[in-house]
mmCIF file of the N, C-alpha and C atoms, coordinates in Angstrom:
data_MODEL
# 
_entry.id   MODEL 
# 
loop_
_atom_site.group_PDB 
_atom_site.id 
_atom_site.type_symbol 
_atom_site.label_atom_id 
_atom_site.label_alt_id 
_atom_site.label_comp_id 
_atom_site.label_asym_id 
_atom_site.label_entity_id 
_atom_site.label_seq_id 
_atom_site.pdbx_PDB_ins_code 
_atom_site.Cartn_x 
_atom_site.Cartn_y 
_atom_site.Cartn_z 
_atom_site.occupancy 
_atom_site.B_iso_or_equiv 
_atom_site.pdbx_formal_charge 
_atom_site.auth_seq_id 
_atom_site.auth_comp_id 
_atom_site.auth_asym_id 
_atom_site.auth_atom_id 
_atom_site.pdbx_PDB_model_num 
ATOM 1   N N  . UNK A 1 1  ? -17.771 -0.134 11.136  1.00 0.00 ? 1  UNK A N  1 
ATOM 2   C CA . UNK A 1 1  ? -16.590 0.358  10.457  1.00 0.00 ? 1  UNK A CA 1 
ATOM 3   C C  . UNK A 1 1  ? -16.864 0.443  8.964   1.00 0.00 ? 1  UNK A C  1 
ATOM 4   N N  . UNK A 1 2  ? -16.136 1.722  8.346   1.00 0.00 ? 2  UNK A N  1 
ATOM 5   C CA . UNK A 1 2  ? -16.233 1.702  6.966   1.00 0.00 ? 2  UNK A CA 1 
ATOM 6   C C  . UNK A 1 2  ? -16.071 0.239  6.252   1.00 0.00 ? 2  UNK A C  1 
ATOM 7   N N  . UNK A 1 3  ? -16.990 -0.184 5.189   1.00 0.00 ? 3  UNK A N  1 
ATOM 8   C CA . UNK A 1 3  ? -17.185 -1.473 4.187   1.00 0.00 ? 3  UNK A CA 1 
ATOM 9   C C  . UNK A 1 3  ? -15.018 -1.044 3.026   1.00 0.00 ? 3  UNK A C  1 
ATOM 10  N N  . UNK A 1 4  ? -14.895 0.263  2.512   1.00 0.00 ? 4  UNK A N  1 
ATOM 11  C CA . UNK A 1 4  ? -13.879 0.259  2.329   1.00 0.00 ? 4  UNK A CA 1 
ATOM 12  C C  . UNK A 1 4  ? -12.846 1.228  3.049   1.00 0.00 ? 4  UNK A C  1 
ATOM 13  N N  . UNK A 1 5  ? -11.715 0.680  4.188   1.00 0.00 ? 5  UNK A N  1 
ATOM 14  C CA . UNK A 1 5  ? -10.955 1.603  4.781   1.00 0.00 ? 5  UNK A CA 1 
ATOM 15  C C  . UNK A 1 5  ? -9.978  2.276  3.649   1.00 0.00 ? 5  UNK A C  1 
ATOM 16  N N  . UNK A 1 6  ? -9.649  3.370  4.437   1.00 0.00 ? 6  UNK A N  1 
ATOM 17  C CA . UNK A 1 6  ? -8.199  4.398  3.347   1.00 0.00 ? 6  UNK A CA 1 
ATOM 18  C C  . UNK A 1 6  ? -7.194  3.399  3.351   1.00 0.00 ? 6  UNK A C  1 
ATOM 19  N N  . UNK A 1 7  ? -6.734  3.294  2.221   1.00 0.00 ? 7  UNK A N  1 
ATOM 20  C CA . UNK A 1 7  ? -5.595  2.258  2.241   1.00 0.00 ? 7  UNK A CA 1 
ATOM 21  C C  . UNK A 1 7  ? -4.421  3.140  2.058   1.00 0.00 ? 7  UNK A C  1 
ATOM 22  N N  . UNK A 1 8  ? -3.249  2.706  2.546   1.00 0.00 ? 8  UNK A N  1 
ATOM 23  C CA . UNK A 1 8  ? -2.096  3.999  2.847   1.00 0.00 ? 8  UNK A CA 1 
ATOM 24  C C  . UNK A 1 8  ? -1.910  4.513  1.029   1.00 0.00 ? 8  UNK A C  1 
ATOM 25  N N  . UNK A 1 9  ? -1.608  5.863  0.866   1.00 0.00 ? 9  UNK A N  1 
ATOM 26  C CA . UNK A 1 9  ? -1.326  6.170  -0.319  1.00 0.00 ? 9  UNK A CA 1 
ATOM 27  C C  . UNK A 1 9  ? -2.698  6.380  -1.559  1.00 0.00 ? 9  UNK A C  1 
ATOM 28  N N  . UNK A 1 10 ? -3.624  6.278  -1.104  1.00 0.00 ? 10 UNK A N  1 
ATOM 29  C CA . UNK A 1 10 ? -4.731  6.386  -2.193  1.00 0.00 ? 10 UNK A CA 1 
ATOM 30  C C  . UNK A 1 10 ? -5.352  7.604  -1.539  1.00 0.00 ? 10 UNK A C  1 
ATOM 31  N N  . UNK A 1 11 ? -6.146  8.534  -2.175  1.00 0.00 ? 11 UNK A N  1 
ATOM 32  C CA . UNK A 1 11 ? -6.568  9.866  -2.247  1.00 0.00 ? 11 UNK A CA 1 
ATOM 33  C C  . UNK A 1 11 ? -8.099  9.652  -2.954  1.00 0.00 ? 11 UNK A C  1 
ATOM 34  N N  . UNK A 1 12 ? -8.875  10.035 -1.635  1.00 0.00 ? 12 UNK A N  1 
ATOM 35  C CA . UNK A 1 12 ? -10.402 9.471  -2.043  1.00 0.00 ? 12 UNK A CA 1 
ATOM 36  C C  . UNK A 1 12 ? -10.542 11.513 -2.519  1.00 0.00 ? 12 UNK A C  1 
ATOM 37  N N  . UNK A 1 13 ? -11.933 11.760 -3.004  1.00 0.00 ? 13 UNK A N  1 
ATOM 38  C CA . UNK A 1 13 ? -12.548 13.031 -3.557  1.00 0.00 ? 13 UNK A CA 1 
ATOM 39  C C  . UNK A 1 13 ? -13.215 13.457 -1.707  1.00 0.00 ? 13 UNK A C  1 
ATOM 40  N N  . UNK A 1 14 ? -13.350 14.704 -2.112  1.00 0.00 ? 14 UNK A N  1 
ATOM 41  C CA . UNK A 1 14 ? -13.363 15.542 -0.276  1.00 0.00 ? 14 UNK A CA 1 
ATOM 42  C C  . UNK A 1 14 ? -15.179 14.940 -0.562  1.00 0.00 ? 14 UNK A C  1 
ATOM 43  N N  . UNK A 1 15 ? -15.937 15.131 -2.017  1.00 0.00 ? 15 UNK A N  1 
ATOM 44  C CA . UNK A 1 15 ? -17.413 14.573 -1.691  1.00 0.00 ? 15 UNK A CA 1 
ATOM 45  C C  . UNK A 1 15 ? -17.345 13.007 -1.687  1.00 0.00 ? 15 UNK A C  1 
ATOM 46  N N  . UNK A 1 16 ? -16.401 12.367 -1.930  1.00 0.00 ? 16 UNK A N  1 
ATOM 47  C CA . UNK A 1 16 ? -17.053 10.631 -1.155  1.00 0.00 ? 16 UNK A CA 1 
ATOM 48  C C  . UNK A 1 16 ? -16.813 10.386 0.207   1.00 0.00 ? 16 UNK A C  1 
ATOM 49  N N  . UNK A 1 17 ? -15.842 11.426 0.632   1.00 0.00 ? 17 UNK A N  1 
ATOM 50  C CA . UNK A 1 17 ? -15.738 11.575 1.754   1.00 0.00 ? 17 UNK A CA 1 
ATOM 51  C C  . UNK A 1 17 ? -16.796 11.989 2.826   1.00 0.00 ? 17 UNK A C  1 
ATOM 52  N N  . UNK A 1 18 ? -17.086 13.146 2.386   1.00 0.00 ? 18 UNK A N  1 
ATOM 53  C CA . UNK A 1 18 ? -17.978 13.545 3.011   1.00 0.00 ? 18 UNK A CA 1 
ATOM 54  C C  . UNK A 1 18 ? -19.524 12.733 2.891   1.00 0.00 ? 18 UNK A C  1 
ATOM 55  N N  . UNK A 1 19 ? -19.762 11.655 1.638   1.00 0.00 ? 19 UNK A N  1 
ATOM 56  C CA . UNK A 1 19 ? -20.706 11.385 1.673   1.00 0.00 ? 19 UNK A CA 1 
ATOM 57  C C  . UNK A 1 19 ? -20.539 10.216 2.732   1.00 0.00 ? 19 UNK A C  1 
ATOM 58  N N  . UNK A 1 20 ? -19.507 9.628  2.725   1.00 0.00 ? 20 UNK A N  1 
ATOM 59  C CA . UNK A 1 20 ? -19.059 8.360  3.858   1.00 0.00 ? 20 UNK A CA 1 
ATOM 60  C C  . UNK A 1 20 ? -19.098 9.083  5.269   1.00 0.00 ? 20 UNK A C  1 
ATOM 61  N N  . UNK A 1 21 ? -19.172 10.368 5.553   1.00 0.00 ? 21 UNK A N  1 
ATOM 62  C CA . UNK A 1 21 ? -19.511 10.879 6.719   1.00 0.00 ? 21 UNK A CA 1 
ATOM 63  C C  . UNK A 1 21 ? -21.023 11.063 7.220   1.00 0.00 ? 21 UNK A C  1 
ATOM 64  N N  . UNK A 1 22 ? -21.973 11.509 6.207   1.00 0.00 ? 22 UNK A N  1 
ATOM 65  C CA . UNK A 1 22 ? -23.019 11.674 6.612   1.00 0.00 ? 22 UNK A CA 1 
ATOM 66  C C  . UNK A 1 22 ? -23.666 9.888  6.371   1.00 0.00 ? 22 UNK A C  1 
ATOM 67  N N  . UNK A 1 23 ? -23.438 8.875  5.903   1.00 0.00 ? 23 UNK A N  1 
ATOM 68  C CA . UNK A 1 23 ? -23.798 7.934  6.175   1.00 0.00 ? 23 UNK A CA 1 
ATOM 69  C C  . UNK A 1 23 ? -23.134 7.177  7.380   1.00 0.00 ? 23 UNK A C  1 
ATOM 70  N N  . UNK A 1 24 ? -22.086 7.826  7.860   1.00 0.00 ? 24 UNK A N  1 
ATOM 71  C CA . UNK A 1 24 ? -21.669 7.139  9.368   1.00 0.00 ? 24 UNK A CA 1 
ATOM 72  C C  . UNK A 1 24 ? -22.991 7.658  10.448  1.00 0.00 ? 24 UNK A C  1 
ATOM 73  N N  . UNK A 1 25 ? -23.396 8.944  10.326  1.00 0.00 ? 25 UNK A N  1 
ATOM 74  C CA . UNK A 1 25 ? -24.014 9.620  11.500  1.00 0.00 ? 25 UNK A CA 1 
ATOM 75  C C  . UNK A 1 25 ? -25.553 9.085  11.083  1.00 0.00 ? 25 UNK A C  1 
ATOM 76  N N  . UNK A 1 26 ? -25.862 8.952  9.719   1.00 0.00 ? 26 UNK A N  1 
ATOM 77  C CA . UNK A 1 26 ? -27.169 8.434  9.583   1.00 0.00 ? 26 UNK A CA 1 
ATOM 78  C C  . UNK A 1 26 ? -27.233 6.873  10.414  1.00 0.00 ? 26 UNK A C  1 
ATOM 79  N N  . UNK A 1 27 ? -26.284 5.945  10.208  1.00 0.00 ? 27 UNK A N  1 
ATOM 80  C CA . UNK A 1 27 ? -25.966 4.846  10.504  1.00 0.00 ? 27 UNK A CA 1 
ATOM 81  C C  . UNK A 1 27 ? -26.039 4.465  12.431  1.00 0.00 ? 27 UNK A C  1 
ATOM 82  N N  . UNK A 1 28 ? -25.392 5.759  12.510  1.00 0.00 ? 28 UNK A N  1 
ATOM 83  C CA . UNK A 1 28 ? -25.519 5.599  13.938  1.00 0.00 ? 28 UNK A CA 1 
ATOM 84  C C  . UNK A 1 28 ? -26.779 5.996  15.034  1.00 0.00 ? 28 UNK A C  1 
ATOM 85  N N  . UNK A 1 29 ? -27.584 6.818  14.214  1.00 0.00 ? 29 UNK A N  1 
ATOM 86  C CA . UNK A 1 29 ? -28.822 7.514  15.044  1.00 0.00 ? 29 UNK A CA 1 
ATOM 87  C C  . UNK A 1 29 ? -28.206 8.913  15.726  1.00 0.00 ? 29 UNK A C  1 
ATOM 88  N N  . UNK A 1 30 ? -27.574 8.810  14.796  1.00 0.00 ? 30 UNK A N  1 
ATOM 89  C CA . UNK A 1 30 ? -26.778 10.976 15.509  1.00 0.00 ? 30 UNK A CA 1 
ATOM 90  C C  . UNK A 1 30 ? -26.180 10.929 16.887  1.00 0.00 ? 30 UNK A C  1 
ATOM 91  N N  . UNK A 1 31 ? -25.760 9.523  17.225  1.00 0.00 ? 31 UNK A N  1 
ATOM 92  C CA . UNK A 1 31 ? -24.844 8.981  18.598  1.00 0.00 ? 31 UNK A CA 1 
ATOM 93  C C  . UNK A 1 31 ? -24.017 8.086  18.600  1.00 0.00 ? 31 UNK A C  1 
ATOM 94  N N  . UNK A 1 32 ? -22.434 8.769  18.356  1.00 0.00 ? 32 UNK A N  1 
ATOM 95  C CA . UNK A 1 32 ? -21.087 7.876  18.097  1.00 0.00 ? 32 UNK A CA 1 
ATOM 96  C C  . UNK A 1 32 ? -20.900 7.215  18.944  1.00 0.00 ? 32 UNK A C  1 
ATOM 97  N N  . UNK A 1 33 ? -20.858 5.580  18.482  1.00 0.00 ? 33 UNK A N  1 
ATOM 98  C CA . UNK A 1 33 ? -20.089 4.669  19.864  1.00 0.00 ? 33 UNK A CA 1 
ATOM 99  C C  . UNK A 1 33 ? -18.802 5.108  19.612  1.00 0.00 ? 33 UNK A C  1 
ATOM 100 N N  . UNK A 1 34 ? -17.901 4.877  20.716  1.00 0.00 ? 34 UNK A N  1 
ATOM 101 C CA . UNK A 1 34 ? -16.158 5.199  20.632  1.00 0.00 ? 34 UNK A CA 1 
ATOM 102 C C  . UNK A 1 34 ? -15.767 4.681  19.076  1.00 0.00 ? 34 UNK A C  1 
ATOM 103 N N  . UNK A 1 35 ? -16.008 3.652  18.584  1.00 0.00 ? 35 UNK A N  1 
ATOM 104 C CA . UNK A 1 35 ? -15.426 2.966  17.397  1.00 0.00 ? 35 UNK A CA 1 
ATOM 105 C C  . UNK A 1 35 ? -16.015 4.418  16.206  1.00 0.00 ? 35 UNK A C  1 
ATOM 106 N N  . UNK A 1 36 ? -16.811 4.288  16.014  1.00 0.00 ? 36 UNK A N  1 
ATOM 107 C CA . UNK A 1 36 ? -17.866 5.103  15.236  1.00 0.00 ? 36 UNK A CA 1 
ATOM 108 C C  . UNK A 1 36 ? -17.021 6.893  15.528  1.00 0.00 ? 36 UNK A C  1 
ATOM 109 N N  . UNK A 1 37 ? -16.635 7.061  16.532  1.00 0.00 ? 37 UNK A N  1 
ATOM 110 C CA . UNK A 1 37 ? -15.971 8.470  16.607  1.00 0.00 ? 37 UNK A CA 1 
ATOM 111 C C  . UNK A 1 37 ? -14.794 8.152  16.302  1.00 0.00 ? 37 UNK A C  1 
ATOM 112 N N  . UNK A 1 38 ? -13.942 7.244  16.481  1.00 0.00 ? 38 UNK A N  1 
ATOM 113 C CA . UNK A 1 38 ? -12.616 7.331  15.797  1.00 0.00 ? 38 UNK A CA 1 
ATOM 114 C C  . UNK A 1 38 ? -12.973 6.955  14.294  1.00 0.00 ? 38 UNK A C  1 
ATOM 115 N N  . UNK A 1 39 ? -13.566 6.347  13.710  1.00 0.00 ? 39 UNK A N  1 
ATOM 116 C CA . UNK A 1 39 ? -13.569 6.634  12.230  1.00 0.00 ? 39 UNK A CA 1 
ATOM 117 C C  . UNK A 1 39 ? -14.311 7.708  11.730  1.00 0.00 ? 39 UNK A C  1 
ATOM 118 N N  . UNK A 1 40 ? -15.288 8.781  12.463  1.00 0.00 ? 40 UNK A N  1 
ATOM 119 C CA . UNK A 1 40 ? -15.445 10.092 11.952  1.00 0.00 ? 40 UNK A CA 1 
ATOM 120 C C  . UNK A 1 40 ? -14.329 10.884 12.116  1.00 0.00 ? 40 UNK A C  1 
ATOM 121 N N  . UNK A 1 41 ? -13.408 10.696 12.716  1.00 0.00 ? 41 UNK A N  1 
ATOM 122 C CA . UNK A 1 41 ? -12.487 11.427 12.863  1.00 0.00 ? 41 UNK A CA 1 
ATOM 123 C C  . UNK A 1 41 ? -11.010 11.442 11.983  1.00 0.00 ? 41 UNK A C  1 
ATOM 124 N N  . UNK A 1 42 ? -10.677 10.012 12.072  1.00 0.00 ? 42 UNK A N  1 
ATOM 125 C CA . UNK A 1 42 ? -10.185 9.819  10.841  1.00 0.00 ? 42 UNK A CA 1 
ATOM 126 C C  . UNK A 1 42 ? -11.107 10.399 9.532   1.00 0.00 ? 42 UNK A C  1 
ATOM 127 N N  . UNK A 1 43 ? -12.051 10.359 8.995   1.00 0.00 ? 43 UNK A N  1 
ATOM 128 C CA . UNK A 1 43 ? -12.802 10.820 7.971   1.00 0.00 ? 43 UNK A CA 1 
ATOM 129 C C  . UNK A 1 43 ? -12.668 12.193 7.937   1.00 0.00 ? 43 UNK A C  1 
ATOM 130 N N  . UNK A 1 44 ? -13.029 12.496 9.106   1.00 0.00 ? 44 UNK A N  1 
ATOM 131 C CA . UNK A 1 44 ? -12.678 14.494 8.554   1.00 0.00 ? 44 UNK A CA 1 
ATOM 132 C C  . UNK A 1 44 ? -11.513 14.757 8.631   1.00 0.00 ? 44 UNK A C  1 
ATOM 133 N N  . UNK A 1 45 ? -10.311 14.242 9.269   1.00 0.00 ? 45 UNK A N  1 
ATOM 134 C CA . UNK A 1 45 ? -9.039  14.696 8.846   1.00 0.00 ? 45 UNK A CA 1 
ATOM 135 C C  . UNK A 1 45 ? -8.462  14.423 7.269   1.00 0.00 ? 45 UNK A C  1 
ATOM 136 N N  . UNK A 1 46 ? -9.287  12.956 6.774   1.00 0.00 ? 46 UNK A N  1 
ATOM 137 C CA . UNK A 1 46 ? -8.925  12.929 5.299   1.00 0.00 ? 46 UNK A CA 1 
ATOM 138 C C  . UNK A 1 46 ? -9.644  13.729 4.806   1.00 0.00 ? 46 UNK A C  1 
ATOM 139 N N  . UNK A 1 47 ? -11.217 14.517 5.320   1.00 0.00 ? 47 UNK A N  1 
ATOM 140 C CA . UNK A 1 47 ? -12.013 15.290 4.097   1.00 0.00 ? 47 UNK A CA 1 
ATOM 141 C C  . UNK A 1 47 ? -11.085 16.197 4.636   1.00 0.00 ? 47 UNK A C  1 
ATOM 142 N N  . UNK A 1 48 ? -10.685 17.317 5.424   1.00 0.00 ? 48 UNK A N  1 
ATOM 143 C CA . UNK A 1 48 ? -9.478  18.455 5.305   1.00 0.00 ? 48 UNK A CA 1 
ATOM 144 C C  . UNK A 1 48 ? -8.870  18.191 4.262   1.00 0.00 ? 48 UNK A C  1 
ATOM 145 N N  . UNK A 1 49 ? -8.008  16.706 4.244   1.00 0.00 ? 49 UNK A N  1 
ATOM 146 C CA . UNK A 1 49 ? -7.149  17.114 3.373   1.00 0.00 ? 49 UNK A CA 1 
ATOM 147 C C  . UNK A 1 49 ? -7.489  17.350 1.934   1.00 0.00 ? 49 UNK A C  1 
ATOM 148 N N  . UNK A 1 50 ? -8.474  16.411 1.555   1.00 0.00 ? 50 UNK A N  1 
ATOM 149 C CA . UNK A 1 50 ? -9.081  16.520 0.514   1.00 0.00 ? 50 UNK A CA 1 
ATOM 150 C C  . UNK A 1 50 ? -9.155  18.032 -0.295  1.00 0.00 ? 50 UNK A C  1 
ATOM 151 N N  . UNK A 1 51 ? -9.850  18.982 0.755   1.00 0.00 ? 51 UNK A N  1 
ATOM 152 C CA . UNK A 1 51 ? -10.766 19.926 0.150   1.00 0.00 ? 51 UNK A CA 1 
ATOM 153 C C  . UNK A 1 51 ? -9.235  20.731 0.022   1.00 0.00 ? 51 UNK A C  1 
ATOM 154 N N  . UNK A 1 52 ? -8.256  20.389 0.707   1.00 0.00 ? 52 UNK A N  1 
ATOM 155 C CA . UNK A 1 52 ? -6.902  21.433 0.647   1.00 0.00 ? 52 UNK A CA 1 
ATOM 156 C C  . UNK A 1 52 ? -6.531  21.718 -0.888  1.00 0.00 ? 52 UNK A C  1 
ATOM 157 N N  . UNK A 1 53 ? -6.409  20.409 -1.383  1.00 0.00 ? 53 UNK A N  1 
ATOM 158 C CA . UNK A 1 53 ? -5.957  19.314 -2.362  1.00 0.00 ? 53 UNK A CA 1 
ATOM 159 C C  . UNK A 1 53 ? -6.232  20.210 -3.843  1.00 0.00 ? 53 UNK A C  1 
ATOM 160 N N  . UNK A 1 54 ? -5.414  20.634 -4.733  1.00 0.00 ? 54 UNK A N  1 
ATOM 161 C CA . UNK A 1 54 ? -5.810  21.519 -6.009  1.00 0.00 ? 54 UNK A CA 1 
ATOM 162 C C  . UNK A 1 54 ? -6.243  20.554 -6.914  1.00 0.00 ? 54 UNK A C  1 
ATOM 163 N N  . UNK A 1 55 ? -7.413  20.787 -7.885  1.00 0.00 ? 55 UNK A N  1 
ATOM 164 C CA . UNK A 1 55 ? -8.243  20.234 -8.345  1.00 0.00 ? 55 UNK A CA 1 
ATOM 165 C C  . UNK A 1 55 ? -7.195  19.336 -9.405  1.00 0.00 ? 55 UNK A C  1 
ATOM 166 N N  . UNK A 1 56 ? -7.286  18.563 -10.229 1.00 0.00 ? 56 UNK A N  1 
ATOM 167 C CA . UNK A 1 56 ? -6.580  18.002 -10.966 1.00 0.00 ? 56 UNK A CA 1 
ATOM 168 C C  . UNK A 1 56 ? -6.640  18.194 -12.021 1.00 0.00 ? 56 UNK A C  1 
ATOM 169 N N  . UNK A 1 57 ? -6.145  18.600 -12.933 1.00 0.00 ? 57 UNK A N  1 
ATOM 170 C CA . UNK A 1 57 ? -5.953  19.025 -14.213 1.00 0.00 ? 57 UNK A CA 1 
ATOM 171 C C  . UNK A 1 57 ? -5.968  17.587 -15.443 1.00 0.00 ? 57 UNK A C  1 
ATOM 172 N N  . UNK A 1 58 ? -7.051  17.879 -15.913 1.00 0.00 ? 58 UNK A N  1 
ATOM 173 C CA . UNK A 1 58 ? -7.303  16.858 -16.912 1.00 0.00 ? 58 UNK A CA 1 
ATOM 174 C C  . UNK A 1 58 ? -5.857  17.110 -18.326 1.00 0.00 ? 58 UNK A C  1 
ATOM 175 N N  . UNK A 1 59 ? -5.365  15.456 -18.617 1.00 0.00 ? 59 UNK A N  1 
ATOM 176 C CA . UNK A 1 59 ? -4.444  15.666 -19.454 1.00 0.00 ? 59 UNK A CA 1 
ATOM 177 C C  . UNK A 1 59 ? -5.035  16.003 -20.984 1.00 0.00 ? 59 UNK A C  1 
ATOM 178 N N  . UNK A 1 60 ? -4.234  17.085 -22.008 1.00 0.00 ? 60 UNK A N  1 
ATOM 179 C CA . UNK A 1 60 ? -4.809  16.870 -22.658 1.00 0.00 ? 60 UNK A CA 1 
ATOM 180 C C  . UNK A 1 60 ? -5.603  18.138 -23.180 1.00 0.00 ? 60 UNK A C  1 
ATOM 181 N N  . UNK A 1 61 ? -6.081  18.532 -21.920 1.00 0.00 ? 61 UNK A N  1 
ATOM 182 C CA . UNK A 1 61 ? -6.934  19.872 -21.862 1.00 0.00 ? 61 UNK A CA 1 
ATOM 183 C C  . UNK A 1 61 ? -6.301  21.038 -22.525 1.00 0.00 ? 61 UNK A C  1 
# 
């Protein structure tokens, strides 16, 4: 299992996401145990949302 889970209300970046994805599949040998597929799965429904997500506008700018 992820070292840090999504905690309700916090908004990770769609690339730490995705980098926490390709270290699940490196981690596993490119073969999800059941546990290991429900947290890729959770993971790409948060990277969706992520990449939906309009970039953030620095204050100031």
């Amino acid at each position: 299992m992820s070292p840090d889970p999504m905690t309700p209300g916090s908004v990770r970046s769609a690339a730490a996401l995705n980098e926490q994805i390709r270290a699940l599949w490196i981690r596993s040998g490119g073969s999800l145990s059941p546990q290991e597929r429900s947290e890729y799965e959770l993971l790409v429904v948060q990277w969706a949302a992520a990449v939906r997500l309009p970039p953030l506008v620095e204050q100031g700018a």
